[in-house]
Structures are given as C-alpha cells and as structure tokens.
C-alpha positions in Angstrom: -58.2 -72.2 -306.7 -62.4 -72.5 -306.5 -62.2 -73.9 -309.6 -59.5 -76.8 -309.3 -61.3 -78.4 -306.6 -64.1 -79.8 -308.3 -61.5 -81.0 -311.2 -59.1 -82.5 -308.2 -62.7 -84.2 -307.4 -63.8 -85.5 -310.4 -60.2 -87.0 -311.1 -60.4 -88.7 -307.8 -63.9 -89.8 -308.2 -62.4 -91.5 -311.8 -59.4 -92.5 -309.8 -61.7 -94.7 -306.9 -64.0 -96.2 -309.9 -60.7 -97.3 -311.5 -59.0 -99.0 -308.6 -62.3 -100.6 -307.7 -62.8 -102.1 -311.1 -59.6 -103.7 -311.3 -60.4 -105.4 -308.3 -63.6 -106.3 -309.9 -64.8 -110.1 -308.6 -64.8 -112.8 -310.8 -66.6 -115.7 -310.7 -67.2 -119.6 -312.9 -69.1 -122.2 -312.5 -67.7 -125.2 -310.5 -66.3 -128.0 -312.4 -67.1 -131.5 -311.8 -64.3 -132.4 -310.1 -63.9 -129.6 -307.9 -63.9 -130.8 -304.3 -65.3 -128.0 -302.3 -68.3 -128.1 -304.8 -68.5 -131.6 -304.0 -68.5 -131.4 -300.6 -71.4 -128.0 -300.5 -73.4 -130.4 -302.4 -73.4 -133.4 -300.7 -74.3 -130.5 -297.2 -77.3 -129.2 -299.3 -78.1 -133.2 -299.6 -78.1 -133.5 -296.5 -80.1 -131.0 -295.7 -83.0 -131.6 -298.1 -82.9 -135.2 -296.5 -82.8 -133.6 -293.3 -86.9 -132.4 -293.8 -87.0 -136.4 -293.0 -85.0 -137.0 -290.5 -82.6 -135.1 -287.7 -79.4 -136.2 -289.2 -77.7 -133.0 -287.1 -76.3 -131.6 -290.8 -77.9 -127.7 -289.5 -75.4 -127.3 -286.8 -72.3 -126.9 -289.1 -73.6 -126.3 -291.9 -75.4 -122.9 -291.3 -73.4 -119.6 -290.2 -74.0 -117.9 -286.5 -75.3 -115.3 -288.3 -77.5 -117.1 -291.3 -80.8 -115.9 -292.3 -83.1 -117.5 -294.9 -86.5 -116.7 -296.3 -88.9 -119.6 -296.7 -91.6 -120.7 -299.2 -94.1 -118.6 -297.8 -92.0 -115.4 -297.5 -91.1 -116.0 -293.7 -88.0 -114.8 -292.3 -85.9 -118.0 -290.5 -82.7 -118.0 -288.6 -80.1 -121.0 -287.6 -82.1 -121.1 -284.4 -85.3 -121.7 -286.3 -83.8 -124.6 -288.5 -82.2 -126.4 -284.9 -85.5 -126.4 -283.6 -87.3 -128.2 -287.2 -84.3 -130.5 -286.9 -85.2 -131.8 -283.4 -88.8 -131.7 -283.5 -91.2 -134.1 -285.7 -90.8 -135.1 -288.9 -94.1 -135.9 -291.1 -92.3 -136.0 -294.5 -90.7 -139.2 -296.2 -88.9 -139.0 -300.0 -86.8 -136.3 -298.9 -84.3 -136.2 -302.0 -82.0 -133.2 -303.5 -82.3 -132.6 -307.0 -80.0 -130.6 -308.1 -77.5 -128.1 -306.8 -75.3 -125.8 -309.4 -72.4 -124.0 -307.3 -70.8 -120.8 -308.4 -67.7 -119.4 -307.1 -66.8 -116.1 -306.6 -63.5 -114.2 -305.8 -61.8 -111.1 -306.0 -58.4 -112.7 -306.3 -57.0 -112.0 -309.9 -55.6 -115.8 -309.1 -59.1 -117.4 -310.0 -59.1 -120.3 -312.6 -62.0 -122.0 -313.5 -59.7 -125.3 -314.5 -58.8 -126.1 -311.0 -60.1 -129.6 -309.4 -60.6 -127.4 -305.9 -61.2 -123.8 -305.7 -58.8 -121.5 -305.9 -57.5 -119.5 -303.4 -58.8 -116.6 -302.7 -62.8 -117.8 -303.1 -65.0 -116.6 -299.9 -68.4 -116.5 -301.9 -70.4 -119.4 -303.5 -74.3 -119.2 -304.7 -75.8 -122.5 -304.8 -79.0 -122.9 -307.4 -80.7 -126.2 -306.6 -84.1 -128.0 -306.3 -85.3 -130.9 -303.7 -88.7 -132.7 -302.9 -90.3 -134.1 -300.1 -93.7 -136.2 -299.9 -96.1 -135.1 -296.6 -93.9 -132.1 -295.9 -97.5 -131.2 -295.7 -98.8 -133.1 -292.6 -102.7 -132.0 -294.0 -101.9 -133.9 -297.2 -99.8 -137.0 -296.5 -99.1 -138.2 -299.7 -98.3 -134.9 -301.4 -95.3 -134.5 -303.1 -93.8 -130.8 -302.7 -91.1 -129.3 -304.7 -89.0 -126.6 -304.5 -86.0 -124.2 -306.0 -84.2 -122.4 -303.9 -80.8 -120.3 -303.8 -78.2 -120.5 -301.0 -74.9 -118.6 -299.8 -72.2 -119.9 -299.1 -69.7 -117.7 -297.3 -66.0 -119.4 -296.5 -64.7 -117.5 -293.0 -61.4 -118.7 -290.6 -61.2 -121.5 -293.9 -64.9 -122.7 -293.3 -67.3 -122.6 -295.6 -71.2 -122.1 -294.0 -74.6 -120.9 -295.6 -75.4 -117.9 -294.7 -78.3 -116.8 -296.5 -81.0 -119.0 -298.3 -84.0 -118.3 -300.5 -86.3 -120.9 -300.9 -89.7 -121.5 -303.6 -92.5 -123.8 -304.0 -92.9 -124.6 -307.1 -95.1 -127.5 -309.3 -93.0 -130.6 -309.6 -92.7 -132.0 -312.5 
C-alpha cells in the first residue's frame, strides 16, 4: 500500500498538468477591424492627450483596483491619475503613437478572424508609445517620449486598465 501512494500521486500530479494544459490560454493580435481594439485605442488616445488637458477619460477608463508604475519606477494608483487629471497642465503636443492590442482567452472559441473579440476574451495587453512637449515644466519646449505596456482586464462586460508600465525613452 506504502508504495502505491506516491504512484496514485504522480498519476494525479500528470492528471492536473493535463487538464490545465488543455485549458491553456490563447491569444492573437487584434485585427484592424476589430471594435473593441478600436475603442481600447482610441481610450489610450485619450489618455496620452489627457497629459494636456482634463478631458475626464481616467474615471472610466482605469479599474478600482488599477496600479501602474511610472517612468521613474514610482508606484501610481487610480487615485493618483484623478488627481494629475484635475490639477495643472504644463504640457502641449500630447499625441498617441501607437497602441498594438493583444487578446487573450481561455475559451477554446477564440478566432483571430473576428471583426470584435470573441467571446470569452477578459485579458488584453496594450504595447504603445505617446509624446508630450513641456511634460517637463523645467524644460518647456522639451519633447518627451515614451513606451509603455497596459492591461486591460474585461469584468461585469467592461473593459478597464488595470495595470500599466510606462518608459522614457529618446524620441526619435
């Protein structure tokens, strides 16, 4: 009997890894047609414009719960962003650059060939870029640029960010 337990283990150790790979998430790039991709970038738009202006995009568009890392390796929360929305705004140019969205599921349903996402998808990752001139208030007429990678999370059929990591990095 000693000896049939760790063989009962191991075969239900394999068994778990099994399962748990065939319910492996999948995930494809968004197509250009694909309306919810559409509509996270034109939010991250927003947002990068928002640097100039409160245009009130941070209430909805951020999760209760979101956390993001900024430039300088600060921690910020959805609190944090409110208040930078309401408060002064020294930068101008404030464009979005790019924004590649990848969709992930764990819905065998998945298709990469839909025009909106499938159902099923709760996880995108966002890869873009934006600028802003005199983000810097010491150097007005600095350009600053910057990659950044942001997570979207779809919950009660909303999709939100909930995590971001941002970089400074030379523009070109």
């Amino acid at each position: 009997m000693r000896h049939r337990i760790p063989h009962l283990m191991c075969v239900a150790t394999c068994v778990v890894v099994l399962m748990t790979a065939a319910y492996a998430q999948k995930s494809h790039w968004a197509t250009a047609d694909d309306k919810t991709a559409k509509f996270m970038i034109d939010m991250e738009r927003k947002w990068a414009e928002g640097v100039c202006t409160n245009n009130g995009v941070i209430s909805e568009l951020l999760a209760h719960d979101f956390q993001g890392t900024s430039t300088g390796g600060e921690r910020y929360n959805k609190e944090d962003e409110l208040r930078d929305e309401k408060g002064p705004h020294s930068a101008h140019g404030c464009a979005l650059d790019d924004a590649k969205v990848r969709f992930f599921s764990s819905s065998s349903s998945s298709s990469s060939s839909s025009s909106s996402s499938p159902a099923g998808e709760d996880v995108a990752i966002i890869y873009g870029s934006e600028h802003a001139i005199g983000k810097d208030k010491t150097h007005p007429d600095a350009k600053q640029c910057q990659v950044w990678t942001d997570t979207w999370l779809k919950r009660n059929g909303k999709w939100q960010i909930a995590a971001a990591q941002d970089n400074k990095v030379d523009c070109k």
